[in-house]
C-alpha positions in Angstrom: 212.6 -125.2 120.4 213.5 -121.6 121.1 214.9 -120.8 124.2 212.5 -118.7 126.8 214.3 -115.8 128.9 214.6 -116.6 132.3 213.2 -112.9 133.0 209.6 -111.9 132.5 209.0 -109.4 129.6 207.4 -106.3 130.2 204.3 -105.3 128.0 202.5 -102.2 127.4 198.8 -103.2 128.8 195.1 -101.4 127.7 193.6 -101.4 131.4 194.3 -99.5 133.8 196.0 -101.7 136.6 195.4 -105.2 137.7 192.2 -104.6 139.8 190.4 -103.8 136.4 191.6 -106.6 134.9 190.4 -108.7 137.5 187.1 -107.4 137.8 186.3 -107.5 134.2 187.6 -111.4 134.1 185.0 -111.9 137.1 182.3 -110.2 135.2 183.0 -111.9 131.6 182.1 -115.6 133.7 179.3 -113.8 136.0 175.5 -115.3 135.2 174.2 -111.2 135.8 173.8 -110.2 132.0 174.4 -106.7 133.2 177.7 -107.5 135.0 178.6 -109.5 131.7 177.4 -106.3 129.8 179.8 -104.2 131.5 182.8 -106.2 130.9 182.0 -106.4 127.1 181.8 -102.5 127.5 185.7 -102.4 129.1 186.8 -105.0 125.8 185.9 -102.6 123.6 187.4 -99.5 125.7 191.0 -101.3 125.6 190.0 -102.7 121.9 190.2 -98.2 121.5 193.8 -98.1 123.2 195.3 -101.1 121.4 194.2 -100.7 118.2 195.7 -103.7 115.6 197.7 -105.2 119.0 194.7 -106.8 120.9 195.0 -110.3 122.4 193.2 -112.7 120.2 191.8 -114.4 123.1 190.4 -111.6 124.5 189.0 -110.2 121.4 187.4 -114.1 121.1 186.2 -114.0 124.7 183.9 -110.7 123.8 182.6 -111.9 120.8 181.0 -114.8 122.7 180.4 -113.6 125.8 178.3 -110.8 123.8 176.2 -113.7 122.0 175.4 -115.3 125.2 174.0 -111.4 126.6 172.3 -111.1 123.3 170.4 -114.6 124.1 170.1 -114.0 127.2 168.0 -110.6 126.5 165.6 -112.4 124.3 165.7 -109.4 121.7 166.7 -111.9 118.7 165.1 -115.0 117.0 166.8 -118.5 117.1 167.8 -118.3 113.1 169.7 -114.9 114.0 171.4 -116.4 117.2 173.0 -119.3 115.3 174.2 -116.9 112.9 175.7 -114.8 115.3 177.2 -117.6 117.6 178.4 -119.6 114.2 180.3 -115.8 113.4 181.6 -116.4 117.1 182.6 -119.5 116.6 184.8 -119.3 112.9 186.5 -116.6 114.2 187.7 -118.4 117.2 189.3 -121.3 115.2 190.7 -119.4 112.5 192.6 -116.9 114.9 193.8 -119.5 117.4 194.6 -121.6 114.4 196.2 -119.1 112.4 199.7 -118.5 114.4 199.9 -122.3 114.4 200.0 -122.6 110.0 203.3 -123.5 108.7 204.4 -122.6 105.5 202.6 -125.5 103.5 198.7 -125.9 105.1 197.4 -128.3 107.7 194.3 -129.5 108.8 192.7 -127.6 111.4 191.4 -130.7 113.5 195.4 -131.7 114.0 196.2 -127.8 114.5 193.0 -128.0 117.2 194.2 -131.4 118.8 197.6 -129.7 119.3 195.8 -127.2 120.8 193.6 -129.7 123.2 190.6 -128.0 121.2 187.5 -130.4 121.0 187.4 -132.0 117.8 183.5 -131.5 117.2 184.1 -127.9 117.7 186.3 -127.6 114.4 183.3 -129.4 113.2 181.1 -126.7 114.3 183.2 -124.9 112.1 182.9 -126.5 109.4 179.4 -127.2 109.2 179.2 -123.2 109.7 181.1 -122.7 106.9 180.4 -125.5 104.7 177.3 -127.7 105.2 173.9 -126.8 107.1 173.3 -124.5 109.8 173.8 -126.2 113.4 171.1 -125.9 116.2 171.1 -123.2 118.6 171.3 -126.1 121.2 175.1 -126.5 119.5 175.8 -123.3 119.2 174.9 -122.4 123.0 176.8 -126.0 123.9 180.2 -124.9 121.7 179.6 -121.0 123.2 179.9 -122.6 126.6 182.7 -125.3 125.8 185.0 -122.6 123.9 184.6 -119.7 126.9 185.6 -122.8 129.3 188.8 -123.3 127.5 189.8 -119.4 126.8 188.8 -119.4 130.7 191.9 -122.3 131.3 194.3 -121.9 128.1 194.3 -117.6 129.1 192.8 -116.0 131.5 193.7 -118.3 134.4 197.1 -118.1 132.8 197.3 -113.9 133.7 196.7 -114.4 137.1 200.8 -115.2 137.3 201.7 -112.1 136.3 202.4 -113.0 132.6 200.4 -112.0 129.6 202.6 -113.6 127.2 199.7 -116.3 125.2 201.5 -118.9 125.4 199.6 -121.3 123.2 200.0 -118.5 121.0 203.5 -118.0 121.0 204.7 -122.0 121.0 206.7 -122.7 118.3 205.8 -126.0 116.2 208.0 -128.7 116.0 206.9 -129.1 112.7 207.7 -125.9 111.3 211.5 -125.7 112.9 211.9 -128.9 111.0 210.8 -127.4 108.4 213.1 -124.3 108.3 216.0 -126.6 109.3 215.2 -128.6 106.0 215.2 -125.6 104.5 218.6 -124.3 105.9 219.9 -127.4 105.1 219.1 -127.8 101.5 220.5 -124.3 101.1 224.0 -125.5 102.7 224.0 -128.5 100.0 222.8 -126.1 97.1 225.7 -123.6 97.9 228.3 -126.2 98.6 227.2 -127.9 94.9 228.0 -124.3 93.3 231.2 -123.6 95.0 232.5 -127.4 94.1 230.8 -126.6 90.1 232.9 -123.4 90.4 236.3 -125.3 91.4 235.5 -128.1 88.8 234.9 -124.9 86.4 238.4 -123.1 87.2 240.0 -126.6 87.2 239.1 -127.4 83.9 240.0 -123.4 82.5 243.3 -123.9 83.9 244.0 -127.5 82.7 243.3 -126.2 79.2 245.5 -123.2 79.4 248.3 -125.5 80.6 247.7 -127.8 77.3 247.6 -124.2 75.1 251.1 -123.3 76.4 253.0 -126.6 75.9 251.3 -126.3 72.0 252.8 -122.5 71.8 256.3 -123.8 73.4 256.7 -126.6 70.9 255.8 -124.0 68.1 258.3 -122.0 69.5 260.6 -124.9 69.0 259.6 -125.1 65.2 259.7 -121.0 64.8 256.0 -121.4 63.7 254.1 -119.1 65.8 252.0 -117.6 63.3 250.3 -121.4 63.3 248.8 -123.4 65.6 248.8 -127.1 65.5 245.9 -129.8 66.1 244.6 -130.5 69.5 246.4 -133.4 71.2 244.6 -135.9 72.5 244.9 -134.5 75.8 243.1 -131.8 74.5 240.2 -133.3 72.7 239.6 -135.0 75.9 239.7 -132.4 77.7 237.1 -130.1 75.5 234.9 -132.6 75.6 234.7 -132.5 79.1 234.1 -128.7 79.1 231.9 -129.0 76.7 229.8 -131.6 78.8 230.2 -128.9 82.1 228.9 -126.1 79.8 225.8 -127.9 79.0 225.1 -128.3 82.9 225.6 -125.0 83.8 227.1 -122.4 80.8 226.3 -119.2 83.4 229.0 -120.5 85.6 231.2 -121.9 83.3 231.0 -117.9 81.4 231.4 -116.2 84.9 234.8 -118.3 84.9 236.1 -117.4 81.6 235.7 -113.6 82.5 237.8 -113.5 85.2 241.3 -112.4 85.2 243.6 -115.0 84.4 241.6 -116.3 81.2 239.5 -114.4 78.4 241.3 -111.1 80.3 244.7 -111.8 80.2 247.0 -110.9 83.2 250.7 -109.1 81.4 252.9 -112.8 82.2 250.4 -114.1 79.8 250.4 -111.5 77.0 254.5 -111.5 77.1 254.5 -115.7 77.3 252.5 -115.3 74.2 254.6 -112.9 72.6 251.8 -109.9 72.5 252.4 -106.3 73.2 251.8 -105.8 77.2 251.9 -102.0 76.8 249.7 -101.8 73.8 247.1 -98.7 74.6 244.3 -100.1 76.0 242.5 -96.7 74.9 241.4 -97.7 71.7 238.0 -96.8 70.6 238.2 -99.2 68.2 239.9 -102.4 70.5 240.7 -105.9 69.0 242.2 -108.8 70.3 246.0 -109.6 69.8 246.4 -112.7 67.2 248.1 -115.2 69.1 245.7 -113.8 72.6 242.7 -115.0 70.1 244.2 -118.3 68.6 244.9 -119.5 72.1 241.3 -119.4 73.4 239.7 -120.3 69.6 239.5 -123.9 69.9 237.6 -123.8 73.5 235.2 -121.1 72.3 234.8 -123.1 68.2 233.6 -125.9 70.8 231.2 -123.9 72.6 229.5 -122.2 69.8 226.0 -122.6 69.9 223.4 -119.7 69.7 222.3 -120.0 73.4 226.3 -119.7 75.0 227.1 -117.0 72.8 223.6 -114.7 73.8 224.6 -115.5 77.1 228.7 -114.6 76.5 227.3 -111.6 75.2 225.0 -110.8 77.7 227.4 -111.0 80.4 230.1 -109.1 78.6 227.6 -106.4 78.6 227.0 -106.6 82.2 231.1 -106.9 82.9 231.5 -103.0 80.9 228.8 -102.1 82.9 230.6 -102.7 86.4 233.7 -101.3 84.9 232.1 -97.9 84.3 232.3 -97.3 88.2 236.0 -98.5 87.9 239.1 -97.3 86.3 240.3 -100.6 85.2 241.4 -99.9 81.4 243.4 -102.7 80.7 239.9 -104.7 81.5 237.4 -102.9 79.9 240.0 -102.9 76.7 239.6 -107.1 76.5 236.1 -107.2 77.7 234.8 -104.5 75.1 237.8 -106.2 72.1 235.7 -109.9 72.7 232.7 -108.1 72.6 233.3 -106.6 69.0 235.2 -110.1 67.8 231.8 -111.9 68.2 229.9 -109.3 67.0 232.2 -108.7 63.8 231.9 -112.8 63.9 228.1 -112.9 63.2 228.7 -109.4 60.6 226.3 -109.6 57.5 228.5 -107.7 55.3 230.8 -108.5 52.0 233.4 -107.0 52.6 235.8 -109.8 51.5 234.3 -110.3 47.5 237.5 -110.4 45.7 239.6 -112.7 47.8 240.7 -115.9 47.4 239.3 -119.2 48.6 243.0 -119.7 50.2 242.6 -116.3 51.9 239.0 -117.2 52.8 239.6 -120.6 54.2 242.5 -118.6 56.4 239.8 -115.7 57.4 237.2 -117.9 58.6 239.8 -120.2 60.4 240.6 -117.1 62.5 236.5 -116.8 63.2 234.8 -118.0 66.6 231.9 -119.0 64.2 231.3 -118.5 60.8 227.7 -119.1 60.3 225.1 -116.6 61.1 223.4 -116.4 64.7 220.2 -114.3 65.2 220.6 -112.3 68.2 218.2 -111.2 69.8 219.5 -107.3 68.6 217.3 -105.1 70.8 218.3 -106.1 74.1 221.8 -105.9 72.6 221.1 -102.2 71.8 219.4 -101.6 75.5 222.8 -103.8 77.3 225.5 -101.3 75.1 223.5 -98.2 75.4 223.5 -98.9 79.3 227.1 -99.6 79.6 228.7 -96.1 78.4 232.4 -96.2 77.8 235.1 -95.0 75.6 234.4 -98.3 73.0 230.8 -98.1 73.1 230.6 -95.8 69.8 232.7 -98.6 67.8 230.5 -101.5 69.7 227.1 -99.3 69.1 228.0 -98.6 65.3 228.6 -102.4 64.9 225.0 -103.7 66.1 223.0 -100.6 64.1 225.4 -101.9 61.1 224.2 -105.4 61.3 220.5 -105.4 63.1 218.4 -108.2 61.1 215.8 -104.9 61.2 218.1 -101.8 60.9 216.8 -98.3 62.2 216.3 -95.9 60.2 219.4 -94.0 58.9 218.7 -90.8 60.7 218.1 -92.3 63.7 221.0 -94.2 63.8 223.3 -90.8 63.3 221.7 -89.1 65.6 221.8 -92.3 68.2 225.7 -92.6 67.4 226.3 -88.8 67.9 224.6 -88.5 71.3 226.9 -91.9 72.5 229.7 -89.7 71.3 228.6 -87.1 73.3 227.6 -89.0 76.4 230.8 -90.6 76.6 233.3 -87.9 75.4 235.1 -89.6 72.1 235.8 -87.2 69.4 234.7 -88.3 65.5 236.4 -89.7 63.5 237.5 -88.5 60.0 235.5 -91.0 58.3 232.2 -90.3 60.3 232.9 -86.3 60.1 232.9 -86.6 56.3 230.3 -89.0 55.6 227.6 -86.4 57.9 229.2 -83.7 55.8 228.7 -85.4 52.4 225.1 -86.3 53.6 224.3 -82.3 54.3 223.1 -80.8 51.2 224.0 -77.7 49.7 221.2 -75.2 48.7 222.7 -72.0 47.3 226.1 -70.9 46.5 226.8 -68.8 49.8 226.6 -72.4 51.5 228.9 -73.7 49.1 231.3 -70.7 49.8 230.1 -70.7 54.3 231.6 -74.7 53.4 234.8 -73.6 51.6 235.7 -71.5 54.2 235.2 -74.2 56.9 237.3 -76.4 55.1 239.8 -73.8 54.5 240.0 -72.7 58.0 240.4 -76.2 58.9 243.2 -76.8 57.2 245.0 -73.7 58.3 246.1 -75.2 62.0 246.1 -72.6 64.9 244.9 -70.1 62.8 241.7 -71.9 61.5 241.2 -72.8 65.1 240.6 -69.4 66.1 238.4 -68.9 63.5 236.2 -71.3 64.6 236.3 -70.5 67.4 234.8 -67.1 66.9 232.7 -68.4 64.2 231.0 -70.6 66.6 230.9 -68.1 69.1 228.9 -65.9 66.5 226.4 -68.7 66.0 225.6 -69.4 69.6 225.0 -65.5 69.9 222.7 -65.8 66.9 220.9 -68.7 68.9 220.9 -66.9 72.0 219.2 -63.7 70.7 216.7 -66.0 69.0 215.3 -67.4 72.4 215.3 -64.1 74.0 212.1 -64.1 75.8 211.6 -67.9 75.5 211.9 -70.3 78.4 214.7 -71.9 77.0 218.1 -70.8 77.3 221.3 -71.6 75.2 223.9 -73.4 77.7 227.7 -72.4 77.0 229.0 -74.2 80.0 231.8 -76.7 79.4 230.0 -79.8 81.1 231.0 -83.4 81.6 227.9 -84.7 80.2 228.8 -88.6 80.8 228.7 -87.6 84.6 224.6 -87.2 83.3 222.0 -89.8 82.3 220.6 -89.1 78.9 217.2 -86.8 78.7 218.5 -84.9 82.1 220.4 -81.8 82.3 222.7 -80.1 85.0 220.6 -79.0 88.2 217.5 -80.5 86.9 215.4 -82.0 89.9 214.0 -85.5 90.5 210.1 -83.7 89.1 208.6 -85.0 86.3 206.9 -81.1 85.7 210.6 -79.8 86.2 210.8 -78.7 82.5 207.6 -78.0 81.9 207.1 -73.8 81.2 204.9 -71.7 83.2 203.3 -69.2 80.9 202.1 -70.4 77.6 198.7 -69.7 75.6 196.1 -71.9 73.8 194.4 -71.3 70.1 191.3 -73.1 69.1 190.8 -74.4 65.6 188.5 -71.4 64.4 190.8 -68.4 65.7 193.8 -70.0 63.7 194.6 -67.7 60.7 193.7 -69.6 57.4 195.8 -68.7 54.2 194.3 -68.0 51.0 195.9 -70.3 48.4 193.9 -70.0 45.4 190.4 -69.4 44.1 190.2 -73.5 43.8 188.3 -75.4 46.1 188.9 -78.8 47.6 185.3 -80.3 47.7 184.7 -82.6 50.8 182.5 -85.4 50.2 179.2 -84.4 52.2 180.4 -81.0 52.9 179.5 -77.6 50.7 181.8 -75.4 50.1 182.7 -72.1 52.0 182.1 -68.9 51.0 185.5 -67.0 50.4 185.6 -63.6 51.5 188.6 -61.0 51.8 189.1 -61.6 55.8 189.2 -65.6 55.1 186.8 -68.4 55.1 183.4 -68.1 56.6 181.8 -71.0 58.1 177.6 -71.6 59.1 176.6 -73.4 61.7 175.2 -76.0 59.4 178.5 -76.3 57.4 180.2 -76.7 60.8 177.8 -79.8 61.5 178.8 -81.6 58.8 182.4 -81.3 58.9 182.3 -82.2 62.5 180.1 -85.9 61.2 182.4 -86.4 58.6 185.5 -86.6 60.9 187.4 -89.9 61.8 189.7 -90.3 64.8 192.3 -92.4 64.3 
C-alpha cells in the first residue's frame, strides 16, 4: 500500500468558499425541486471552471439528482424516465468502477463489492445495457440507493476538510501484486541475460585459450602457415557453442564483436605473428591470414544462413556506431569481416584455371563455401546507412553480386555518389573503366581526350591545366544558368558532414527547393513541328488539315481524340 502524507494536500476548488459548498450539498438532498434545481444549476457552473478535472462523484450526483427533478416535474413519460435514470445509472458504475480496473479486466460486481456497492445495482446495470428495460419503480429505488451512498462514500467525507475521493484514489491490493509480479519477473529476465552473457564470454574465451596452445605447438613445429585438427577439447567445446548459439545467436554475436575476439586487441595480432601497425586505412581492408584461421573453425561451425544474416546485420549496425567515433583500428576489422563473408557467398569465377589442389586450399580458407541468399536489399539500405572510408569497396561488392543486379548505370552513378559522400578518391581501375564506357563522337573529342590524357601525364604541369580547364567549364556552366534559379556551387564542401538529397543551408521545408516564378503551357499552345507531308492515321480519328502556321484542329476532331485516349 502506498504511503499517505501525514499533511493534507491543497487543491484548487470550482466554488467559491465553503459556504457554497455547503449550501449546494444541502440543496442536492432537499425534497423542494426548486432548491434541488438550483444546486444542479451551481454543478454545471463549477463543471464551466473545471473543465476535464471534475470529481466523478459530483458529476454522478447531478446527473441523478437532475432525473429525480425531471420526475418530479411530471414533464416526461415513464418510458423516457427509465431511459434517462438507466443513462444515470451506467454512468455511475462505469466511472466509480473505472479507477479500480487493473491491467487485465474484472468483474464489475467484485469491483462494486470492494466498493460496498449493492450488488443488484451492477445488475441494474446490466439489465440497462444488456437485457430488458427495468421499471421505473427500479430505476427511482437505485436513483435513491446510489444518491444515499455518494451522500456517505463523498460528500459527508468533505465536511473534514479533505476533498481527496478516497475510494477513488485506494490503491488495489490486487494490482500492486500485480506490478510487483511484474517487477519481479523483469529482475529474473535480466539476471538470465546477464548470466547468458557470462556463459557467452566464458565460452569465447575458453576457445581462444584452446586456439593459442594449437598456434604455440605450431610454433614448436615451424608450421604456422597450417593449422592442425581440433583437439578434443576443442570439438567439445564447439559443440557446446554451437548448442548456446542456437538458444540465443543475437547474444552470442554481440559477444564476438567486442574487443578482445573478432576485433583483435595489438597483444593478440603480435601473439599471432600479424602486422599490429598495418594501415587500418585501407579502402579495400582484409583480414590478416593467421587473424582469420584462428577464428575459422568457430565461425565453419556456425554457418547457417540465419547466424550469418544476423552477423551481417549487426556488423552493419557496429560501422554505423563507429561513424560518430574515430576508432580506425575498429572500423578496419569490422568493415575486413564484413567483406570476407560477403566475398565468401561471391557468385563469380574468378578461379577457372586453377587446380583442384589450389582449390581444395582456397575454399579451406572460406567461412562457407556454398551459396547463401541474402536478403540483398536490406544489405544495400544497412551499407548505404553506415558511410565510411570502406563502404565504396563493401557497396561495389553487394551491386557485384545481388541475385537481381541494378541496372549498370545505376550502379555507377550509386558507387560515384558513395565516393563522394564519404570522401575516397577512384581508383585507376574504376577511372578507366567510366572512361572506356564514355563514347567518342567526333574527332575534336578524340583530340579534347588526348589532351586530358596528356596533361595527365605531365605532373605539376598537367595539374594546372586542369585546373584552369575545369575552371573554364564551370564558367561555361555558370553562364548557362544565368537567369535560372539554380546556381553552380564552387565551394569546397565536406559533403559527408550532409545527408544525401540535402545541400548546405538548406532548411528542414519540404517547398525549400521548390522555385518561385515559373510558367505553364497547355497542350494546344505547344508549337508542333512539321515533319513531313505523311500522316499518321489514328484509328477513329481523321486527319488534320496541314497548313503553313501548323496543324489545325475542329472541335469535332478534338472530340474524338479526347475518346480515343487511355490513361495508364
Amino acid at each position: 500500500m502506498k504511503k499517505r502524507n501525514s499533511e493534507k494536500k491543497r487543491h484548487v476548488v470550482a466554488w467559491v468558499n465553503k459556504a457554497e459548498w455547503d449550501q449546494v450539498l444541502e440543496y442536492l438532498y432537499s425534497k423542494d425541486v426548486s432548491l434541488q434545481k438550483y444546486a444542479v444549476h451551481r454543478i454545471s457552473a463549477w463543471r464551466g471552471r473545471y473543465a476535464n478535472s471534475t470529481p466523478v462523484a459530483v458529476d454522478c450526483t447531478a446527473d441523478l439528482v437532475r432525473c429525480q427533478v425531471l420526475d418530479r416535474a411530471g414533464q416526461l413519460n415513464g418510458d423516457d424516465l427509465v431511459l434517462l435514470y438507466g443513462a444515470a445509472l451506467v454512468r455511475f458504475v462505469n466511472l466509480i468502477t473505472e479507477k479500480q480496473q487493473g491491467k487485465t479486466a474484472r468483474p464489475l460486481r467484485r469491483l462494486a463489492g470492494n466498493l460496498n456497492i449493492p450488488e443488484w445495482v451492477v445488475d441494474l446495470r446490466h439489465d440497462f445495457t444488456h437485457r430488458k428495460l427495468p421499471t421505473l419503480k427500479w430505476c427511482r429505488k437505485g436513483c435513491k440507493v446510489v444518491l444515499e451512498w455518494l451522500q456517505q462514500e463523498y460528500w459527508s467525507r468533505q465536511l473534514g476538510g479533505g476533498t481527496d475521493e478516497d475510494w477513488e484514489s485506494q490503491s488495489d491490493g490486487e494490482d500492486e501484486e500485480i506490478d510487483l509480479k511484474h517487477k519481479e519477473d523483469e529482475l529474473i529476465a535480466k539476471q538470465k541475460e546477464m548470466e547468458a552473457y557470462k556463459t557467452a564470454r566464458e565460452l569465447l574465451i575458453s576457445y581462444e585459450k584452446e586456439q593459442y596452445q594449437s598456434f604455440d605447438a605450431l610454433q614448436e613445429d615451424k608450421e604456422k602457415s597450417l593449422w592442425q585438427a581440433p583437439f578434443a577439447d576443442m570439438s567439445w567445446l564447439l559443440g557446446e557453442i554451437k548448442q548456446f548459439a542456437l538458444e540465443s545467436s543475437d547474444l552470442l554475436i554481440d559477444v564476438l564483436l567486442e574487443d578482445g575476439f573478432l576485433v583483435p586487441t595489438v597483444e593478440q595480432l603480435e601473439t599471432l605473428g600479424c602486422d599490429s601497425s598495418e594501415n587500418p586505412y585501407l579502402t579495400e581492408p582484409r583480414l590478416p591470414q593467421a587473424f582469420l584461421r584462428f577464428w575459422l573453425p568457430l565461425l565453419k561451425m556456425l554457418n547457417s544462413p540465419s547466424f550469418i544474416h544476423q552477423l551481417l546485420e549487426k556488423l552493419f549496425v557496429e560501422l554505423k556506431l563507429l561513424t560518430k567515433e574515430q576508432n580506425n583500428h575498429r572500423a578496419f576489422y569490422i568493415s575486413a569481416w564484413t567483406s570476407e563473408i560477403i566475398l565468401c557467398n561471391s557468385n563469380k569465377f574468378e578461379y577457372r584455371f586453377e587446380t583442384k589442389v589450389q582449390k581444395k586450399a582456397r575454399l579451406k580458407e572460406r567461412i562457407f563455401v556454398n551459396r547463401i541468399q541474402l536478403r540483398w536489399q536490406q544489405l544495400l539500405s544497412a551499407c548505404l546507412d553506415a558511410p565510411c572510408i570502406s563502404t565504396p569497396h563493401l557497396l561495389r561488392l553487394i551491386l557485384d553480386d545481388m541475385e537481381h543486379p541494378l541496372p549498370l548505370e545505376t550502379r555507377q552513378k550509386l558507387h560515384q555518389l558513395c565516393s563522394i559522400y564519404t570522401q575516397t578518391t577512384h581508383t585507376e581501375c574504376s577511372t578507366s573503366q567510366v572512361q572506356k564506357q564514355q563514347p567518342i563522337y567526333t574527332l575534336e573529342s578524340l583530340h579534347e581526350k588526348g589532351q586530358l590524357s596528356h596533361m595527365w601525364r605531365n605532373g605539376a604541369d598537367s595539374e594546372s591545366s586542369l585546373e584552369y580547364k575545369w575552371a573554364d567549364v564551370l564558367a561555361e556552366k555558370a553562364k548557362m544558368l544565368r537567369g535560372s534559379p539554380w546556381q553552380m556551387c564552387t565551394d569546397k564542401i565536406l559533403w559527408k558532414n550532409f545527408p544525401l538529397g540535402k545541400v548546405p543551408g538548406q532548411s528542414d521545408d519540404p517547398s525549400y527547393l521548390m522555385i518561385e516564378n515559373y510558367s505553364t503551357m497547355t497542350v494546344f499552345d505547344q508549337p508542333v513541328e512539321l515533319e513531313s507531308n505523311t500522316t499518321h492515321s489514328i484509328p477513329g480519328v481523321s486527319s488534320p488539315t496541314r497548313t503553313p502556321e501548323g496543324l489545325l484542329w475542329n472541335q469535332n476532331d478534338v472530340s474524338r481524340l479526347k475518346t480515343g485516349l487511355k490513361l495508364f
